[in-house]
C-alpha positions, 0 to 999 in steps of 0.5 A: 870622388872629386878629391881623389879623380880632381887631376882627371876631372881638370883634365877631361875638362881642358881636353873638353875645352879644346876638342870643342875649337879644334882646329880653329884661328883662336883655339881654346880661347873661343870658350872664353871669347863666345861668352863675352861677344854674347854678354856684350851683344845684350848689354849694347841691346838693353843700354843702347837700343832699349836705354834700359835704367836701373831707377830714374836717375841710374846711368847706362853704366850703371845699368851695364852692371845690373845686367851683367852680373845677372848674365854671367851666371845665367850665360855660364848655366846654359852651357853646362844645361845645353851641354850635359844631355850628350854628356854620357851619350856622346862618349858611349865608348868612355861610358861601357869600359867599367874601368873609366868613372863614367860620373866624371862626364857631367862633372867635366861639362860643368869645369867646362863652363867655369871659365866662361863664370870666372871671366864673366864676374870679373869683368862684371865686378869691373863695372860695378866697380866702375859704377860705385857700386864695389863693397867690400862687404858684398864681395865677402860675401862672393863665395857663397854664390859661386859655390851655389852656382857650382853645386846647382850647374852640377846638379843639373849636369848630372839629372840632365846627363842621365835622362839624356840616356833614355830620353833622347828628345831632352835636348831640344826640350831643353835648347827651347827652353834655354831660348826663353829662359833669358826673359823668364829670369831676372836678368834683364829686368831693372827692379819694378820693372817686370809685369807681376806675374812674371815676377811670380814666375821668377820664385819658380826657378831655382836659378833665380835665386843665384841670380838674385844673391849674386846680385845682391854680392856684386851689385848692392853691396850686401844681403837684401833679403835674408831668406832669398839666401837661404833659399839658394843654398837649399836649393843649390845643395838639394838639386846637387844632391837629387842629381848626383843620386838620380844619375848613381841609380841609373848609372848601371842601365846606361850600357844597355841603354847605348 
């Protein structure tokens, strides 16, 4: 499906893209700047205003960085989450022309937000670099976190976008739990920090689990627990694959349902 509709999926997510600032100073690029002032607003937060550490003897910097790569990945999430529930409702006329592949709606939300990941992690990398902590090793290992952030993102377009047919309240289900999310996640937390029973929490989420080996990529240079890897690309091709299916058998009812 992508490989042949690629052109028409870039496409609709550009469009997307700039539909969204239309008629704004900066255009388009406030899909890029959004995400950046928001990142650096958590940072100034929890380096400045909370003097957060990685470890007694780590720096604000390094700190900076800790934090970032967790949010890079998680800021570039809720976007596609917040996003994909009006992904088919929002384009009832799109959807009832059989001719138009109405499952390239989710797919478009989710290239939407790469933008936002792929600025996002240079500039965390940036600062890991800044810090000592660049490994050639650990970036090698890059793809496979970026391509488990993709599947499961669109994975969660896909099961979002077919509920948000039939269930209309799913987006501010899903706006108050995004609200929370940010302190349910290993994002902000330097390692021991956490109360245990939200460290517990954290295995829940599958989101967790590309946080985590993202980190371990960009931050700590290499894989510090072997089955947390696994565990992401499972679970990344699995919410892919249940998504993908979920919204193929409901598919044919969205017409009556608009």
């Amino acid at each position: 499906m992508l490989r042949q509709r690629k052109d028409l999926v870039l496409a609709l997510a550009r469009r997307d893209i700039l539909d969204r600032y239309a008629g704004k100073a900066l255009g388009g690029l406030w899909a890029i700047a959004n995400p950046l002032l928001l990142m650096g607003v958590y940072v100034f937060a929890f380096t400045v205003l909370f003097r957060g550490r990685v470890g007694a003897e780590g720096s604000a910097l390094e700190y900076t960085a800790y934090i970032l790569v967790g949010l890079v990945p998680w800021v570039a999430m809720t976007e596609v989450i917040g996003r994909a529930p009006e992904a088919v409702t929002s384009n009832a006329n799109l959807v009832r022309q059989i001719v138009f592949p109405n499952e390239l709606l989710p797919l478009k939300i989710a290239f939407g937000a790469l933008p936002t990941f792929v600025l996002g992690l240079a500039v965390a990398l940036l600062v890991c670099a800044l810090t000592g902590h660049a490994s050639f090793k650990g970036w090698a290992l890059l793809p496979i976190p970026i391509i488990c952030y993709f599947l499961m993102s669109t994975g969660f377009a896909y099961l979002l976008a077919a509920f948000g047919v039939f269930v209309r309240d799913i987006k501010e289900i899903v706006t108050v739990m995004l609200s929370m999310g940010l302190f349910l996640h290993p994002i902000l937390y330097p390692p021991g920090v956490a109360p245990e029973a939200l460290q517990l929490l954290f295995y829940f989420s599958p989101i967790s689990y590309v946080l985590w080996i993202l980190r371990d990529a960009a931050f700590y240079g290499g894989v510090t627990d072997p089955w947390v890897w696994i565990a992401a690309v499972l679970l990344s091709v699995g919410i892919f694959a249940v998504g993908f299916r979920v919204y193929t058998i409901l598919q044919p009812n969205f017409g009556n349902a608009l």
